[in-house]
C-alpha positions in Angstrom: 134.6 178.1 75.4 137.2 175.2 74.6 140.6 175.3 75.5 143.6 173.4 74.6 146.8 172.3 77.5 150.2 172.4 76.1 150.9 168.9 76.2 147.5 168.4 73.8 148.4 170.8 71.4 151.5 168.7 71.2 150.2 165.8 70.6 148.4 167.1 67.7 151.1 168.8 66.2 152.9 165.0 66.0 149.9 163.5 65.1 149.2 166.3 61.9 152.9 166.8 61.4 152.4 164.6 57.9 148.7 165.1 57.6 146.6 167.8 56.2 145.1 169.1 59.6 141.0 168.6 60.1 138.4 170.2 62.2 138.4 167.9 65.9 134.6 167.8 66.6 134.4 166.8 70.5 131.2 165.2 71.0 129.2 163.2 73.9 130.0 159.2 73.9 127.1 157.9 75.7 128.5 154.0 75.7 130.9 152.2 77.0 132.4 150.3 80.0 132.7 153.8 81.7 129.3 155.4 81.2 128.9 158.3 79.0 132.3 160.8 78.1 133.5 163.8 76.3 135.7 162.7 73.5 137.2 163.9 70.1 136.8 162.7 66.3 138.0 164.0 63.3 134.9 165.9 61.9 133.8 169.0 59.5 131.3 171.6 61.2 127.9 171.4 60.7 124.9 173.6 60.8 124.2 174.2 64.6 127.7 173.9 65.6 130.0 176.5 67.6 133.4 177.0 65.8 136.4 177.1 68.1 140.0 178.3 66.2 142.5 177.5 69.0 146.6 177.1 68.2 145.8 176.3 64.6 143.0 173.5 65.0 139.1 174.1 64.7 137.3 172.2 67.2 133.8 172.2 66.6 131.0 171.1 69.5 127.3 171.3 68.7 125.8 174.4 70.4 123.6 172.5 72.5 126.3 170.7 73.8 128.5 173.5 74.3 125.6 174.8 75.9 125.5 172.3 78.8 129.5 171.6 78.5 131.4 174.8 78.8 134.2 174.9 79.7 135.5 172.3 78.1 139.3 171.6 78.1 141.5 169.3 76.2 144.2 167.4 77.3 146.8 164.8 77.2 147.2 161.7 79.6 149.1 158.8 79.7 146.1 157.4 78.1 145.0 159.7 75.2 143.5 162.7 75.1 141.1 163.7 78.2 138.0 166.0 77.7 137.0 167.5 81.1 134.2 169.8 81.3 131.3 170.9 83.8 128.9 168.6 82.3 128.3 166.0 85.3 128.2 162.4 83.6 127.4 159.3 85.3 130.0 157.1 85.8 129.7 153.2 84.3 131.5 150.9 86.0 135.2 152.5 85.0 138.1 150.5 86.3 136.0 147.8 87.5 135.8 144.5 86.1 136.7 143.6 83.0 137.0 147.5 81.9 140.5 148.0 82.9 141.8 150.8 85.2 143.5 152.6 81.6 140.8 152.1 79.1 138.7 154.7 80.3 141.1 157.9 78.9 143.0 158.1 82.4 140.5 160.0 84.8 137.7 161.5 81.9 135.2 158.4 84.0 132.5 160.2 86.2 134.9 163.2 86.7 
């Protein structure tokens, strides 16, 4: 299952209001200064992917992934969107260093 906040759906809504709207794939990022994180692209579905219809966006996560994943719940920070979920990531080295406490999507590190 993927669910969407309020203040996420928001976002969107500003961010399609002059755009055709697209399927939001959310996907595993295994790089980075933070270790490996949920995040979202702009994407069609594929073959092997679970469809999710929520508020007027499609969000589509390959099954395997939703598989390990779900729940998986968009939101809005001060620094993006967030994608929590119970997949347990290992953190990188987030706010440490040259990463930078923000640039890690506000709280998505090792959560």
């Amino acid at each position: 299952m993927v669910s969407m906040t309020d203040t996420a759906r928001a976002e969107l809504d500003n961010y399609f209001a002059d755009k055709q709207k697209a399927p939001i794939r959310v996907y595993l990022n295994k790089g980075g200064c933070c270790g490996p994180s949920l995040t979202l692209a702009l994407d069609e579905a594929r073959e092997g992917d679970d469809v999710f219809d929520l508020s007027g966006y499609t969000f589509v996560v390959d099954k395997e992934l939703m598989a390990m994943a779900s729940p998986i719940t968009v939101d809005m920070t001060e620094y993006g969107f967030a994608v929590s979920s119970s997949l347990q990531l290992g953190g990188g080295s987030c706010g440490a260093g040259s990463c930078g406490g923000g640039s890690c999507g506000g709280g998505s590190c090792g959560d």
